[in-house]
C-alpha positions as CSV (number, residue, x, y, z in Angstrom):
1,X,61.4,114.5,133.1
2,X,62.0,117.9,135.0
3,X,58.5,120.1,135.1
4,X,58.4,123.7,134.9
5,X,58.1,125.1,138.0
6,X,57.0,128.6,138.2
7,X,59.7,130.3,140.7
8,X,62.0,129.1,138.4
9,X,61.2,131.2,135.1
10,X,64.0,132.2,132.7
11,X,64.7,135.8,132.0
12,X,65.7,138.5,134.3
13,X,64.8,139.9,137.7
14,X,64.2,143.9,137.9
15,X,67.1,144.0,140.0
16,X,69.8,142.8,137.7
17,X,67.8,144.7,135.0
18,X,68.1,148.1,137.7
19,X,71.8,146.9,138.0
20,X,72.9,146.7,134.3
21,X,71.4,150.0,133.7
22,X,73.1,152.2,136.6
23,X,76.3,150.7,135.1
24,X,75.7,151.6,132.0
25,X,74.7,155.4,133.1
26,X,77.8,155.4,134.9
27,X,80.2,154.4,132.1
28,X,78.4,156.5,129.5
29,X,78.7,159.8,132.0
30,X,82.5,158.9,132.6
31,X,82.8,158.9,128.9
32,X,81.1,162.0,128.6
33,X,83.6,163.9,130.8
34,X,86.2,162.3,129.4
35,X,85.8,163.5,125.5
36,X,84.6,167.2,126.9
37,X,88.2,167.6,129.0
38,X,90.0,166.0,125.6
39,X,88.0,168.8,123.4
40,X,89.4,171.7,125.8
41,X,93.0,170.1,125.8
42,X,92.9,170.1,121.9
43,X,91.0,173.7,121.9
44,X,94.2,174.9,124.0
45,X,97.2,173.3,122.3
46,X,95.8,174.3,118.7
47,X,95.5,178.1,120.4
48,X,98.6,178.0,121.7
49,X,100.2,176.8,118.5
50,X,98.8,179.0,116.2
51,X,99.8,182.2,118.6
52,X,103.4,180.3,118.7
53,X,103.5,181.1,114.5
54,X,102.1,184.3,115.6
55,X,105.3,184.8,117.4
56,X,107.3,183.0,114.6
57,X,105.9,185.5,111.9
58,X,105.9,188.6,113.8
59,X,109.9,188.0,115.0
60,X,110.5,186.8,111.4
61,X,109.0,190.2,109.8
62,X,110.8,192.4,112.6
63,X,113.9,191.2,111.5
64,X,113.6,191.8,108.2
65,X,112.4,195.4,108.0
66,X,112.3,198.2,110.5
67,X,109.6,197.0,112.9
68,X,106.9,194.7,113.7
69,X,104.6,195.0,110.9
70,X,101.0,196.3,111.0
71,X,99.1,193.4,109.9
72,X,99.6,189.6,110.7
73,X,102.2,188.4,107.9
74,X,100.8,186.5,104.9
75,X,103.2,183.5,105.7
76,X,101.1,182.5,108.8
77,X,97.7,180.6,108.2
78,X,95.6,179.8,111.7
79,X,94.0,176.6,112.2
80,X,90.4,175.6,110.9
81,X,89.1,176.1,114.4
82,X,91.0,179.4,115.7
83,X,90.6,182.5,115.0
84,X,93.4,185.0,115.5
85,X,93.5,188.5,115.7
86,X,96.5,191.3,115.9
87,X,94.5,193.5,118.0
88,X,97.5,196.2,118.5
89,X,101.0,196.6,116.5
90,X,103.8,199.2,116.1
91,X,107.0,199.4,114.9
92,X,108.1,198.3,118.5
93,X,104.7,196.4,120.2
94,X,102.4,193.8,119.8
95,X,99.5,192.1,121.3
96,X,97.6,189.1,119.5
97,X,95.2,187.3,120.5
98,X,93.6,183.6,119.4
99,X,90.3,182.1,120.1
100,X,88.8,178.7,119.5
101,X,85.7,178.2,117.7
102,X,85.1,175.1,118.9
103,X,85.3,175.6,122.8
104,X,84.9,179.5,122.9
105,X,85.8,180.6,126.5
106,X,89.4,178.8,125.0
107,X,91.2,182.5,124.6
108,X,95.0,183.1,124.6
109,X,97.0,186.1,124.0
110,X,100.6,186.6,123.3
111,X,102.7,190.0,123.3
112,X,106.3,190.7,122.0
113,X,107.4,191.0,125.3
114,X,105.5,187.8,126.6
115,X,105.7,185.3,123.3
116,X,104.4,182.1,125.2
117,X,100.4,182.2,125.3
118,X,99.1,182.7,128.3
119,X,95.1,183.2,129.0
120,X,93.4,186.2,128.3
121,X,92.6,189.0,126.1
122,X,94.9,191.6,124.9
């Protein structure tokens, strides 16, 4: 029969305990920063897509009166999470600009003489 011997207890040493934790707070702070770059990605491409029907509207109005219209047209609806404003519009100009609400230092801008989103304010 095999006695107990006290150097050979079960469970686990404060080291592998240390161990498994740092691991742990390593994975879970990788994840972290993983999921906050993926929110800004999204936040950007749902900007930029909503400015890109921006565009689409805008062009689709011009061509069907004598300018670009004073107000965004009705036919374009933003995204849950963006907000989009027409801060300036003639017959001839504009300059609109989109903003996240979920990651709000996301802003884009677009003009008729620049129609791909870039970053910034109008």
């Amino acid at each position: 029969m095999k006695q107990f011997h006290p150097t050979h207890a079960k469970g686990f040493t404060i080291v592998e305990v240390v161990t498994v934790i740092a691991v742990l707070g390593i994975l879970a702070t990788i994840g972290y920063f993983t999921i906050s770059d993926w929110r800004v990605r999204t936040a950007r491409a749902e900007v930029a897509s909503d400015l890109n029907g921006v565009v689409s509207a805008m062009e689709s109005a011009r061509t069907f009166s004598s300018g670009y219209p004073a107000a965004i047209p009705s036919t374009f609806k933003a995204s849950p999470n963006v907000t989009v404003t027409l801060r300036s519009s003639s017959s001839t100009a504009y300059c609109a600009e989109a903003a996240s609400k979920v990651i709000t230092t996301v802003i884009y801008k677009v003009t008729n003489t620049n129609k791909t989103p870039t970053q910034g304010t109008c």
